[in-house]
C-alpha positions as CSV (number, residue, x, y, z in Angstrom):
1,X,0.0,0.0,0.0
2,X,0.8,3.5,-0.9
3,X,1.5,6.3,1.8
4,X,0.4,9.8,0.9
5,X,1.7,12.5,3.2
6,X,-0.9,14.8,4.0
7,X,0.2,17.6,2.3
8,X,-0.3,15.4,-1.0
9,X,-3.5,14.2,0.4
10,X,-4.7,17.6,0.9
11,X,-3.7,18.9,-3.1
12,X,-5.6,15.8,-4.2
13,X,-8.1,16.7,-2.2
14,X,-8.5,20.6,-2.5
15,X,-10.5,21.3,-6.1
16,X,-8.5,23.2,-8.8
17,X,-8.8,27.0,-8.5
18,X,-11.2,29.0,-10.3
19,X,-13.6,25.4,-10.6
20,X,-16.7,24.5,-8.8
21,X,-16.2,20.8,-6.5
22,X,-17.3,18.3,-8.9
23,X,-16.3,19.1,-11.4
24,X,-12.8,19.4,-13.8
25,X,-13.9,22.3,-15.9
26,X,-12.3,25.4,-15.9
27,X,-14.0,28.9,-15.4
28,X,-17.4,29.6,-17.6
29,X,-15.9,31.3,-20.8
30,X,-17.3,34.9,-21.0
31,X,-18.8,35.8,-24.7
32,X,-17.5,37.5,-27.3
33,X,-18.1,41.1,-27.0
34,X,-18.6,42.5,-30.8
35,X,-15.8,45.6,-30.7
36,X,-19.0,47.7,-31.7
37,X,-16.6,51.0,-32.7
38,X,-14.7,49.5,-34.8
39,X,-17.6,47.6,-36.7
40,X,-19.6,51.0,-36.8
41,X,-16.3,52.7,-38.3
42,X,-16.0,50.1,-41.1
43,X,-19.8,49.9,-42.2
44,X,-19.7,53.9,-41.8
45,X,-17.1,53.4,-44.4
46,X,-18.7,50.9,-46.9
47,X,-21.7,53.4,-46.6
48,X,-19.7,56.1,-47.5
49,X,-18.5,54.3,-49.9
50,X,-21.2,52.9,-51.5
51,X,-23.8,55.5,-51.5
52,X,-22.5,57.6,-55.0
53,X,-22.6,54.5,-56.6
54,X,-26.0,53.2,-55.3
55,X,-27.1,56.8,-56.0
56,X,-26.2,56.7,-59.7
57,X,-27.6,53.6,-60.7
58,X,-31.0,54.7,-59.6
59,X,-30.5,58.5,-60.8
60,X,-29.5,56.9,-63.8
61,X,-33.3,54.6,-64.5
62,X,-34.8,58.3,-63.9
63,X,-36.6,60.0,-66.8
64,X,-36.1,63.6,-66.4
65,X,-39.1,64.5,-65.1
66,X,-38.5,61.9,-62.5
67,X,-35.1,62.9,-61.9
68,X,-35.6,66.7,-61.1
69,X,-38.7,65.7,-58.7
70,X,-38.7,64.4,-55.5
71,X,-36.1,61.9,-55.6
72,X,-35.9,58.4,-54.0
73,X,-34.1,55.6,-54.1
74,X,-36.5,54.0,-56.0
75,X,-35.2,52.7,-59.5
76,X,-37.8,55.1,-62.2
77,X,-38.9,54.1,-66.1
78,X,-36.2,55.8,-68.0
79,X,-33.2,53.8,-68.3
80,X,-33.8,52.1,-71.8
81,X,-35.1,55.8,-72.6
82,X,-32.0,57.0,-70.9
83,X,-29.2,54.8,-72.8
84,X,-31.2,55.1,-76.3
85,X,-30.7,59.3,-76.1
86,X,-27.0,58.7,-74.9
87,X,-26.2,56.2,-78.1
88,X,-28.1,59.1,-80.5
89,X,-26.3,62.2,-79.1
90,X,-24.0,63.4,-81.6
91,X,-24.2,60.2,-83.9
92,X,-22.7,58.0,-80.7
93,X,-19.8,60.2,-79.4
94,X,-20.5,58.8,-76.0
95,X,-19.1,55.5,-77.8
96,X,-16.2,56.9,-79.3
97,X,-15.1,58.5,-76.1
98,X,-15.8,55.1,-74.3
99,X,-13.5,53.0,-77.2
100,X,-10.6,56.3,-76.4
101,X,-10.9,55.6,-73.0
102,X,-10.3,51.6,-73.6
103,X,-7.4,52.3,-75.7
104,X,-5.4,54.7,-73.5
105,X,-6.2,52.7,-70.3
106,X,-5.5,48.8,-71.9
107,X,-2.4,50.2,-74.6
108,X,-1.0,52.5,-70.8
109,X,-1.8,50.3,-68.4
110,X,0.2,46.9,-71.0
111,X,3.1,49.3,-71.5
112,X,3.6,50.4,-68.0
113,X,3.8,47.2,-66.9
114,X,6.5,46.4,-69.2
115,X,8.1,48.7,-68.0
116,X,7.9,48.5,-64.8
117,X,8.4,45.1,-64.9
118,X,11.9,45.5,-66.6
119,X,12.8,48.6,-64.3
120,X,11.6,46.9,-61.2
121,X,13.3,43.3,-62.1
122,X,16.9,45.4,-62.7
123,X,16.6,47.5,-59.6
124,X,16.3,44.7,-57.4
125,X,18.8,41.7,-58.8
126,X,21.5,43.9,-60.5
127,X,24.3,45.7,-58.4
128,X,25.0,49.1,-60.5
129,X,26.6,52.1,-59.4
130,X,23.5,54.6,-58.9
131,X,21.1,52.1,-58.4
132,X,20.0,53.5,-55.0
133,X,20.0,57.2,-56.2
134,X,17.5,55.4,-59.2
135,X,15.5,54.2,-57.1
136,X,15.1,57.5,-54.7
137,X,14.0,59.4,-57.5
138,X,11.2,57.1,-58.3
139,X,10.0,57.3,-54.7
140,X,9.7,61.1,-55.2
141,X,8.0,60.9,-58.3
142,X,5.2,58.6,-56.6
143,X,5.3,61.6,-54.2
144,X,4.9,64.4,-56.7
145,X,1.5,65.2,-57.7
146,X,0.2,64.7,-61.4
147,X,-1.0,68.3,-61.4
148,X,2.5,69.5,-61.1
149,X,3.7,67.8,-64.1
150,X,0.7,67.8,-66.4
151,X,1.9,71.5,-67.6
152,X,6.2,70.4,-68.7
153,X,4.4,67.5,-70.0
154,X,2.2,69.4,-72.5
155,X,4.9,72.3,-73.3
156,X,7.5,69.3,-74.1
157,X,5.0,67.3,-75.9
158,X,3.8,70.3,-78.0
159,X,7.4,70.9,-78.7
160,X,7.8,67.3,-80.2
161,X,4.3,68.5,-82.3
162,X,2.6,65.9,-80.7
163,X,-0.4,67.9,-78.4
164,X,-3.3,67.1,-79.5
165,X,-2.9,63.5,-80.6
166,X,-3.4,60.0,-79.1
167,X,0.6,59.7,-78.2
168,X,0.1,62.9,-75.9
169,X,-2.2,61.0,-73.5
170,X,-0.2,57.7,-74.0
171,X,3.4,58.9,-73.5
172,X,3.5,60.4,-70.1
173,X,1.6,57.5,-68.9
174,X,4.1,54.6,-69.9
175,X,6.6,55.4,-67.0
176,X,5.0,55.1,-63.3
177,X,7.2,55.1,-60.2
178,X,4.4,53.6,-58.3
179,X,4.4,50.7,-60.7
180,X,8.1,50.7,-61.0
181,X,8.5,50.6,-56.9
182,X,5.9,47.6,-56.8
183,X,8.1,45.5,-59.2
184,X,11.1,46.2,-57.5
185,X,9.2,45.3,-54.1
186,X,8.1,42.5,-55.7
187,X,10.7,41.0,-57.6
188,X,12.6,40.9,-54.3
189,X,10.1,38.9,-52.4
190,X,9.3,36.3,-55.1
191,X,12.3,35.9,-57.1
192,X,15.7,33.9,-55.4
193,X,18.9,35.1,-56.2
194,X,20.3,32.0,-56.2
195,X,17.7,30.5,-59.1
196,X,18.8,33.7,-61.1
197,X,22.4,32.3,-60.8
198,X,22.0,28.8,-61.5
199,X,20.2,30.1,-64.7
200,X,23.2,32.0,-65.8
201,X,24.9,29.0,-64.9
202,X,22.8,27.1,-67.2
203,X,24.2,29.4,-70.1
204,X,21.1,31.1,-70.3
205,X,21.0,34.6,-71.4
206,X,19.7,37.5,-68.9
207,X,16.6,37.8,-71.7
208,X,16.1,34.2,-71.4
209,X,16.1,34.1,-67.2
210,X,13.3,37.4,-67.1
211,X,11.1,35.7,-69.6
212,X,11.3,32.1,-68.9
213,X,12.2,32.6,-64.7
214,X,11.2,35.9,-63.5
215,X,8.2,37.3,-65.1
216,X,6.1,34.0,-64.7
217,X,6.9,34.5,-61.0
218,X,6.5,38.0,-61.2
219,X,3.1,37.5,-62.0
220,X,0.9,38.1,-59.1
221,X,2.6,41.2,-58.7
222,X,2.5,42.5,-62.4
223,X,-1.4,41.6,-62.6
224,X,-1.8,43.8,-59.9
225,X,0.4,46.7,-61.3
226,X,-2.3,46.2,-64.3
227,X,-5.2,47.0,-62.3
228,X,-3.6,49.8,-60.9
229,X,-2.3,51.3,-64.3
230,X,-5.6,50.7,-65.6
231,X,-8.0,52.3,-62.9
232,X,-5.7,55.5,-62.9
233,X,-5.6,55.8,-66.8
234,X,-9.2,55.1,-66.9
235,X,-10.6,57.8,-64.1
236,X,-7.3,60.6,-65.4
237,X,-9.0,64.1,-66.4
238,X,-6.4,66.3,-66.1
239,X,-3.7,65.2,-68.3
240,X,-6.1,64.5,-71.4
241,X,-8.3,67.6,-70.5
242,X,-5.0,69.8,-71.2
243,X,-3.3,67.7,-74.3
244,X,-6.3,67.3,-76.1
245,X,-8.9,69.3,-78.5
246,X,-10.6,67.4,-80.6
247,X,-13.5,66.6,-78.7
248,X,-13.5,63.0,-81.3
249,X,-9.8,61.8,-79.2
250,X,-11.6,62.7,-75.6
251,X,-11.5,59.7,-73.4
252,X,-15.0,59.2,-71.5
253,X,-13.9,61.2,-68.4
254,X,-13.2,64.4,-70.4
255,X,-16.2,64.0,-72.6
256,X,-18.8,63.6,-70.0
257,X,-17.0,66.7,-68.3
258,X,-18.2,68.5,-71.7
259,X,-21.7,66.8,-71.3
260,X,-21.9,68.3,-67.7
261,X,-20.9,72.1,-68.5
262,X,-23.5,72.2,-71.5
263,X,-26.1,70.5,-69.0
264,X,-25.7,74.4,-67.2
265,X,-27.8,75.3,-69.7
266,X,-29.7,72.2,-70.8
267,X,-30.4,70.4,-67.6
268,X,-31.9,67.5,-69.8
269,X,-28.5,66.4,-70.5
270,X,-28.0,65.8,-66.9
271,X,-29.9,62.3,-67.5
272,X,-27.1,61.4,-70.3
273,X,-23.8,62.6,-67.9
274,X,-25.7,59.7,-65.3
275,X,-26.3,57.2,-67.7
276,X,-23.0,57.4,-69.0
277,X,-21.4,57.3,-65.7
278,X,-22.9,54.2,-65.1
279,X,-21.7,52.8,-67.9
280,X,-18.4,53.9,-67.3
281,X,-18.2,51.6,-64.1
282,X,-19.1,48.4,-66.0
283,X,-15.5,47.5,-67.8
284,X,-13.7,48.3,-64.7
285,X,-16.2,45.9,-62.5
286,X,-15.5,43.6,-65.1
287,X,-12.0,43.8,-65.3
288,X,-11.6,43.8,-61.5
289,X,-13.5,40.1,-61.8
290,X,-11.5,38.8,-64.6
291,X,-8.0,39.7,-63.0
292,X,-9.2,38.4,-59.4
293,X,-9.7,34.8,-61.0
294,X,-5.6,35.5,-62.4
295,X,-5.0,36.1,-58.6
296,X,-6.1,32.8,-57.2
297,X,-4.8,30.9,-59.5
298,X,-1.0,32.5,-59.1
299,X,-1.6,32.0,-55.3
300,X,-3.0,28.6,-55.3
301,X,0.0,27.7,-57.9
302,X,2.7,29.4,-56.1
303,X,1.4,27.6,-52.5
304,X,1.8,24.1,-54.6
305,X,5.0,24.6,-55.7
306,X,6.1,25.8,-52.4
């Protein structure tokens, strides 16, 4: 038989702390208290948020008598009325402005991230003398506001005799430090230095390791300078509103500006700025969809190979 001193006898004996005789559970787990601030903060934000664009897709069913009445968010009668005026203003314009719009965003947003694919790729494997004092202008260009450029860009452009055409609006949008620092970032994080060497050790060519090594795993990253590019071509006023005159070259931003100062004194071309707004939103919804599916298939095929 087993002696037990009684100090033993006495832990066995006592029940745990915090726990009811009985029983060998621990204390009663208090509930999750929602952090109600924080939640109120965020849907505050979506609201905010949200509400222009809710606003515009139900402005833009209003006829116009519906529209300049007592408005609710109640969708109206006039959107097929709406979107048939918009296609026969002008002989279509709206179309022309929306096809500009497409061909400066997809022909930038492609060449910038070329670009900075290349720059960002060099910046971050290569050792060259200057390569930090690059890389430190770059970060002050993604400091330096469009609207301080927008003016040297035209006066240089004009010089070259190129104002007023479709390489004015493409040219100064090639070239993004903000794209340029995200490839750089990038291309550090994803790409080793040591597979980069036993490429070159391979006798391949530095060509032949960014195409066939680098840019496939550089892809997350350039899909996402893509968007970027894209969403900032798409929604930029300023820089065609000053390069361009021909009214037939304006991308859709600059045109439904137009739309919007002649509806001073015809308010029934409010109805057309609305409708056309809406449509505006459509490609980029789309495109936001169709490069999230490119997303999770880069992550799901870079966690496998990992």
């Amino acid at each position: 038989m087993s002696t037990l001193t009684p100090e033993v006898s006495a832990r066995k004996a006592a029940p745990a702390a915090g726990t009811t005789p009985g029983t060998s559970q621990g204390p009663p787990r208090r509930p999750r208290r929602i952090a109600l601030l924080p939640t109120a903060a965020l849907a505050f934000g979506a609201l905010y948020c949200l509400l222009p664009v809710v606003w515009v897709l139900v402005a833009a069913t209003k006829s116009r008598t519906e529209l300049f009445s007592t408005f609710t968010f109640l969708p109206g009668t006039g959107l097929f009325d709406n979107l048939g005026d918009l296609h026969a203003y002008r002989d279509g314009i709206y179309w022309d402005w929306l096809a500009n719009s497409a061909l400066y965003a997809g022909a930038g947003a492609l060449l910038s991230t070329v670009v900075s694919a290349l720059a960002g790729y060099a910046l971050a494997l290569y050792r060259f003398p200057g390569r930090e004092t690059i890389f430190n202008v770059l970060l002050a260009g993604v400091l330096m506001p469009p609207v301080i450029l927008a003016i040297p860009q035209y006066l240089l452009l004009a010089q070259a005799g190129l104002s007023d055409t479709y390489l004015s609006v493409l040219l100064p949008q090639i070239l993004s430090p903000y794209g340029v620092y995200l490839g750089r970032v990038y291309a550090q994080a994803a790409i080793p230095a040591d597979l980069v060497e036993a490429g070159r050790m391979d006798g391949a060519g530095e060509w032949r390791i960014f195409l066939r090594i680098a840019a496939p795993m550089m892809s997350p990253g350039l899909v996402t300078i893509f968007l970027f590019q894209f969403v900032a071509i798409w929604n930029n006023f300023l820089l065609p509103f000053i390069m361009l005159g021909d009214d037939g070259k304006f991308p859709m931003t600059v045109g439904l500006f137009t739309l919007l100062k002649q509806g001073a004194g015809t308010p029934a071309l409010y109805t057309l700025v609305i409708t056309g707004a809406l449509l505006a939103i459509v490609p980029l919804i789309a495109l936001f969809l169709v490069i999230q599916r490119f997303w999770s298939l880069d992550l799901l095929s870079g966690a496998v190979k990992s």
